[in-house]
C-alpha positions in Angstrom: 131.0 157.9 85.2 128.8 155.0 83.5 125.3 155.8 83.3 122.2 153.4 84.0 119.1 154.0 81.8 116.2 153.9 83.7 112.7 153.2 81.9 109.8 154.7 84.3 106.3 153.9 83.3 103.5 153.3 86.3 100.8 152.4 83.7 99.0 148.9 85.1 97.6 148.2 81.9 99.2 146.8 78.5 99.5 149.8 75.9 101.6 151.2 73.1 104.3 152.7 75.6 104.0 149.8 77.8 104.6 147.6 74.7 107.3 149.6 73.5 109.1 150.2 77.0 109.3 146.2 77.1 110.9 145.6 73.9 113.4 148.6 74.8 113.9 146.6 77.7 114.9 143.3 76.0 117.2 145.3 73.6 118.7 147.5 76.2 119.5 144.2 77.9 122.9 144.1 77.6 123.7 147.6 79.4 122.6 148.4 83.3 119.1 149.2 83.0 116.2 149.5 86.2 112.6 149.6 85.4 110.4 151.3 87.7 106.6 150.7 87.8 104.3 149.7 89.8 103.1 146.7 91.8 101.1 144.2 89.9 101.3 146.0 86.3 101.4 144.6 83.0 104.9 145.3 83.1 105.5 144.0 86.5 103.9 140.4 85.0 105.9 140.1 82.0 109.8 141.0 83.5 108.7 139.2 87.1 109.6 135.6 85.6 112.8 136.6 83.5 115.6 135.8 85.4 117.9 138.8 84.4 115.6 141.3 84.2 113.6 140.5 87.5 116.8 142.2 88.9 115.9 145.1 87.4 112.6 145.7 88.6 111.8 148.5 90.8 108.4 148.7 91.9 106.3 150.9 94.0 103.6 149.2 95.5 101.2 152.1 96.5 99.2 155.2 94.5 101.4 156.1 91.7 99.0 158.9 90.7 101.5 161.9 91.9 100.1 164.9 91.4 96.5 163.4 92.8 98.2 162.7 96.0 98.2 163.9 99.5 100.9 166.2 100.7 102.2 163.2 103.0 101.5 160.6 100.7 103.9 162.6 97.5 106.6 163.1 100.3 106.3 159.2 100.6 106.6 158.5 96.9 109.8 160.8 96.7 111.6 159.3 99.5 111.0 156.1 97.5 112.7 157.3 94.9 115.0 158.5 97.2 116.1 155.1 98.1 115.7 153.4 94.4 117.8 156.1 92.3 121.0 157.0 94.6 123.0 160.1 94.2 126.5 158.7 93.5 125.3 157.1 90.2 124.2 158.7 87.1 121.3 157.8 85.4 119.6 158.5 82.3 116.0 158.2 82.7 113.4 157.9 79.8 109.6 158.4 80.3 106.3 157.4 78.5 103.7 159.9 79.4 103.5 163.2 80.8 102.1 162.2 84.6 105.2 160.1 85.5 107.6 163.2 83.4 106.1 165.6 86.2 106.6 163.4 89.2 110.6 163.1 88.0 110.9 167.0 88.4 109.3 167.5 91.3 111.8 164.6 92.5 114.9 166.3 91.0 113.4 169.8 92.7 112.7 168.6 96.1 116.1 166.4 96.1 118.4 169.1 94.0 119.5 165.8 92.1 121.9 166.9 89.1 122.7 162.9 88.7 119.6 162.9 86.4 118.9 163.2 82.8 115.6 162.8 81.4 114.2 162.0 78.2 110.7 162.3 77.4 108.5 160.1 74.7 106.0 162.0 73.2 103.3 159.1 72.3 100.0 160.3 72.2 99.0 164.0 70.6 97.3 165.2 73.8 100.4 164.2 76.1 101.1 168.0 76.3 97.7 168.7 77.5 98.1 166.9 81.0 96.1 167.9 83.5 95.0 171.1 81.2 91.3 170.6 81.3 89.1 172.1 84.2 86.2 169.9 85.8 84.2 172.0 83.6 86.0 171.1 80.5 85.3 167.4 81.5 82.0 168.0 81.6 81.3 169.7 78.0 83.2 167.1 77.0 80.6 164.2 78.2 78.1 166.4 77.4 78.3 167.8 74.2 81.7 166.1 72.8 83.7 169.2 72.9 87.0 168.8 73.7 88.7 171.8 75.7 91.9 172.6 77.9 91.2 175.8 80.0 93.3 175.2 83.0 96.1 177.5 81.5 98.3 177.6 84.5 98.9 173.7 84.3 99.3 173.8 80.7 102.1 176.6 81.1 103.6 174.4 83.3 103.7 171.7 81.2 105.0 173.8 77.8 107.9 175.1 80.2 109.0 171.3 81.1 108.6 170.2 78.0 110.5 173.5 76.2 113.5 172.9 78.5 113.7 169.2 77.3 113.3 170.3 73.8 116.4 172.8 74.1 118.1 169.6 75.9 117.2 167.2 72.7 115.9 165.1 75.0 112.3 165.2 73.3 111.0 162.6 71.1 107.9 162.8 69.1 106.7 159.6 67.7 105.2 160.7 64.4 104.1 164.2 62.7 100.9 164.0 63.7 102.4 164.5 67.6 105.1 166.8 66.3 102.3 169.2 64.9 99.8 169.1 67.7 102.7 170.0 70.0 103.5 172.9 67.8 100.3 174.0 67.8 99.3 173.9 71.4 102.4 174.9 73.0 104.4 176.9 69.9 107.4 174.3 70.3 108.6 173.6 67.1 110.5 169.9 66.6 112.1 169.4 63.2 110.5 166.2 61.4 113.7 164.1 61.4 113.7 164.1 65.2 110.6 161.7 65.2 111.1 158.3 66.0 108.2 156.1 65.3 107.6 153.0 68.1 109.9 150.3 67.6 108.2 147.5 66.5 109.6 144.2 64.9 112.5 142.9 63.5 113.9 142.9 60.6 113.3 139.5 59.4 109.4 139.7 60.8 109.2 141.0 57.2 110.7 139.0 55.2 108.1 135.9 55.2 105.6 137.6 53.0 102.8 135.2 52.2 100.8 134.5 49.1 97.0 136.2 49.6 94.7 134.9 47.7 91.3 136.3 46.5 88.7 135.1 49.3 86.6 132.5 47.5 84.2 132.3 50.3 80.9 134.0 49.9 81.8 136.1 53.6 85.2 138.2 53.6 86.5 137.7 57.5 87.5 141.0 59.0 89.1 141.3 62.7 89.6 144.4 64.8 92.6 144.2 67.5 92.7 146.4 70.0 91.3 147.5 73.5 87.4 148.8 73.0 88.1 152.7 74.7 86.6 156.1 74.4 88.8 157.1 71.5 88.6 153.7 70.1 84.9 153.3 69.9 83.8 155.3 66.9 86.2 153.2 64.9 84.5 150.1 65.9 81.0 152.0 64.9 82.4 152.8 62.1 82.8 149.1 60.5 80.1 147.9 62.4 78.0 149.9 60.1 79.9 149.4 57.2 79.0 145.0 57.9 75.6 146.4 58.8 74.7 147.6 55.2 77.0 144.8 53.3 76.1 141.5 53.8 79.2 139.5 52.6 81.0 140.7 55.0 81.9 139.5 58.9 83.8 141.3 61.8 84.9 139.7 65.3 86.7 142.2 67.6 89.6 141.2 69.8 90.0 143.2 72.3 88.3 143.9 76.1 87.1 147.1 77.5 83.6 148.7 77.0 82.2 145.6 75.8 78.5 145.5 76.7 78.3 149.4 74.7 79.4 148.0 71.6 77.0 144.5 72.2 74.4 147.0 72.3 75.4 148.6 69.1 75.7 145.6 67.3 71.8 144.6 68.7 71.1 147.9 67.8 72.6 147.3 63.8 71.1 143.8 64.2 74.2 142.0 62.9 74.4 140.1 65.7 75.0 136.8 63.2 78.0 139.0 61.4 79.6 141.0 64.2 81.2 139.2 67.6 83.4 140.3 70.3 86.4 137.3 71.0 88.0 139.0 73.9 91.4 138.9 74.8 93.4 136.3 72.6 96.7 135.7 74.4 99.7 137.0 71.9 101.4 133.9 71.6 98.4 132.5 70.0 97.4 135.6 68.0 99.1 134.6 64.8 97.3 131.7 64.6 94.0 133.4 65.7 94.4 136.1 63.3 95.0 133.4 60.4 91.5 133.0 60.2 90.8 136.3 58.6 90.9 138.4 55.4 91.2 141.8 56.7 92.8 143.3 59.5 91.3 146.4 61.1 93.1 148.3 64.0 94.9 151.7 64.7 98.2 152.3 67.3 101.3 149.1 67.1 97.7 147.1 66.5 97.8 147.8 62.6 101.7 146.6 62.8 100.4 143.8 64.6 97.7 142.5 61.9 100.8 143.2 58.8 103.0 141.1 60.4 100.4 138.0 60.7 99.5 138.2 57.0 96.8 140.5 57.2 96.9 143.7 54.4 95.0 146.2 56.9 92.8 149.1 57.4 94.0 151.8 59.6 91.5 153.0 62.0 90.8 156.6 63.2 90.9 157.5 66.8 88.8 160.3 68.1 89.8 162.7 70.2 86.8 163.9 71.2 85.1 160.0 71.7 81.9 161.0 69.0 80.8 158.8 66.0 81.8 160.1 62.9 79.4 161.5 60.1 80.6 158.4 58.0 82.5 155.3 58.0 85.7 156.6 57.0 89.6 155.2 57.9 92.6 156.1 57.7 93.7 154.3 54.8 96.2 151.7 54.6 99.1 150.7 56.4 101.1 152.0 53.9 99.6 155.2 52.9 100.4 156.7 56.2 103.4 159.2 56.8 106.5 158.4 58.6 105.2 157.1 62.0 101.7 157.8 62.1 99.2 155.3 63.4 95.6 156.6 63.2 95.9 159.7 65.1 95.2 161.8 62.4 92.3 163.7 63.8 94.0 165.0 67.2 95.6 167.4 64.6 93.4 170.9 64.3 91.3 171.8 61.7 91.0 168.3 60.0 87.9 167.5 58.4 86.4 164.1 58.7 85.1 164.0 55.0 89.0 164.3 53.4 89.6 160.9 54.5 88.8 157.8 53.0 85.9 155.4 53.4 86.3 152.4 54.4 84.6 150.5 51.1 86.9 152.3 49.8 90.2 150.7 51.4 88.7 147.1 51.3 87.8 147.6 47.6 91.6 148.6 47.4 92.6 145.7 49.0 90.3 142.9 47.3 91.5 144.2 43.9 95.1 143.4 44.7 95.5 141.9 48.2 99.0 140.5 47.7 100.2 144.2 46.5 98.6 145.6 49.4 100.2 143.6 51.9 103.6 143.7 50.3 103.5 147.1 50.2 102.6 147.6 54.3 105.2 145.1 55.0 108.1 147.5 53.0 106.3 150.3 54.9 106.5 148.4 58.4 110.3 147.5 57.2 110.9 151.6 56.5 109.5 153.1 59.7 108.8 150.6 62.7 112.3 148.8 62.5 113.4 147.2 65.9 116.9 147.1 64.9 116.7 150.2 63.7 114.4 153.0 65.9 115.9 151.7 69.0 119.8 152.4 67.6 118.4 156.1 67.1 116.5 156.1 70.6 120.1 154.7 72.2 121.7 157.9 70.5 119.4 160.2 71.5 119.6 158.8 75.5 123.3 158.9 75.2 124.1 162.1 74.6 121.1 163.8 76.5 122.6 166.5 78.7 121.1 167.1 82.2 118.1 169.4 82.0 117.5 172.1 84.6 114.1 172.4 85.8 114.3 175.4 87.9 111.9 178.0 88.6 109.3 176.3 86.8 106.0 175.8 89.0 104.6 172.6 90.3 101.1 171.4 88.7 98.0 172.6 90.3 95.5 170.1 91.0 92.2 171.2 93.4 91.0 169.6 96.3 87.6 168.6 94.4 89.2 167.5 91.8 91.2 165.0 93.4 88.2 163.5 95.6 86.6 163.1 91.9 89.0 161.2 91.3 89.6 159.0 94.0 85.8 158.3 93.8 86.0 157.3 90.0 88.8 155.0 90.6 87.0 153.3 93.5 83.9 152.6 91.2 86.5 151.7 88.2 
């Protein structure tokens, strides 16, 4: 029987497995494909106007938050899926995070479907951790910046899903950084040459290397690109203050989200003649955006991103926990990082802040040699993120994936409070 591969992904916004599940999409474009996601999402506007894959739109038009919904409202959404994935076809579904992985095994439980076989994307180090922190987890979190997952019975829950699609090979970690929290948390070990890092670009994005030259200018120009979000914020701190104490130096942030918090920081720094946020820069005009700057400064497909438009680039840190850090340190370079990783370093355990570098440091690497630099994070880009390349090995790996059994294994457990929470948080959002 011929198999359709189904990408699932409800998130409305544009991220790094939205990104990726739209060039899978294009390159999967010659075989029978669906795409399920919901009304009015990022995804939903960029496949709406192509005229092949429109077809292939599936999209479900009410609350796609499963496990927050009502007893009547979750038998609605499965019916849905009922009607949109039919028993006498086989399909081979692959999904980006772990709330839309639960909602396709409660679907195959309540339906008995063996016509189904799932592959999971693990793409951010917490995705394990689903639904594993208690209210009052939340709350030390906001508090003191302590981050904690105490709701053990969901986090069982989730280790036995995840185990089952790991004894399936049907489990795909996107760098070591994700490949070592998972071992950590849930004792599930994944051997390193099972990562995939995101698909990026293709193989002749690479090859048009440009000649850097030494900025002559008295100011060196550097951009951030990226959404401003929890995690994201102590990175954007972080060069804030590096501008605030060096004076030849300017950074403009693309990117939307918490703007008016980091406005106040940079009142705050007083570098309000140095530091600017542009906003959202549509992507077919990025390149030429981004060709007014010296630096590029981003973490997640972002630091790909900045390369590829000429920029040799800083890596930023995320931060798990959403606090500034003691210092303004980085990640490195682009191409100091291992296989795959994109400034997640820190969601590991037991890292310590002051082993990585600082940022003078990186953009003192860079202005010494900033042809070298970029040259090298191109090869690097060229030797991990490979279009061509990454999605050949995720093809393989969606191929041959058996059908995993999901049986016995308990539903997720979420409390009545917890749900009004957030229903009341997403009304005020």
């Amino acid at each position: 029987m011929s198999s359709t591969t189904v990408f699932v992904n409800f998130n409305e916004y544009l991220g790094g497995g939205e990104t990726l599940l739209l060039r899978m999409v294009g390159s999967f474009s010659h075989k029978k494909i669906k795409v399920i996601s919901s009304k009015s999402s990022y995804i939903h506007d960029k496949l709406k106007n192509n005229d092949h894959l429109s077809s292939a739109l599936l999209l479900y038009s009410n609350n796609y938050n499963f496990n927050y919904l009502s007893k009547k409202n979750k038998a609605e959404f499965l019916r849905w899926l009922d009607t949109v994935l039919p028993e006498n076809e086989l399909f081979k579904i692959v999904t980006f995070c772990m709330r839309d992985l639960h909602l396709l095994v409660s679907f195959m439980g309540k339906y008995k479907r063996k016509n189904i076989n799932i592959i999971h994307l693990l793409l951010h180090p917490l995705d394990h951790l689903y639904l594993g922190q208690t209210i009052t987890d939340k709350l030390i979190l906001k508090a003191f910046g302590k981050n904690q997952f105490k709701e053990r019975k969901n986090l069982i829950v989730n280790s036995a899903v995840l185990d089952r699609l790991e004894m399936s090979g049907a489990l795909i970690p996107m760098n070591f950084n994700v490949l070592k929290r998972l071992e950590i948390d849930t004792k599930i070990s994944i051997k390193p040459d099972k990562i995939i890092p995101l698909p990026f670009f293709r193989e002749g994005d690479c090859m048009h290397q440009k000649v850097v030259g030494n900025n002559s200018d008295k100011q060196t120009k550097i951009v951030w690109l990226g959404r401003i979000v929890d995690f994201k914020i102590a990175a954007i701190k972080c060069m804030i203050d590096f501008v605030s104490t060096n004076e030849n130096y300017s950074f403009d942030i693309i990117g939307y989200g918490s703007e008016s918090l980091i406005n106040d920081y940079i009142s705050y720094k007083s570098v309000n003649d140095r530091v600017a946020i542009i906003g959202r820069v549509p992507h077919d005009e990025l390149k030429k955006a981004l060709a007014n700057y010296d630096i590029g400064y981003g973490m997640g497909t972002s630091m790909a991103e900045l390369t590829l438009c000429d920029l040799p680039s800083i890596v930023a840190l995320a931060s798990p926990d959403f606090k500034a850090f003691e210092q303004a340190i980085s990640a490195g370079l682009v191409y100091e990082q291992k296989p795959g990783n994109v400034g997640d370093d820190l969601y590991r355990t037991n890292i310590i802040e002051s082993t990585f570098p600082l940022i003078i440091d990186t953009i003192r690497k860079i202005e010494e040699d900033p042809q070298d630099c970029l040259n090298k994070s191109l090869d690097y880009l060229s030797n991990n993120f490979s279009l061509e390349k990454n999605i050949s090995r995720y093809a393989d790996v969606i191929e041959s994936a058996p059908h995993t059994s999901f049986s016995g294994i308990k539903p997720l457990r979420v409390s009545l409070l917890r749900k009004v929470l957030f229903k009341a948080l997403s009304v005020i959002k």
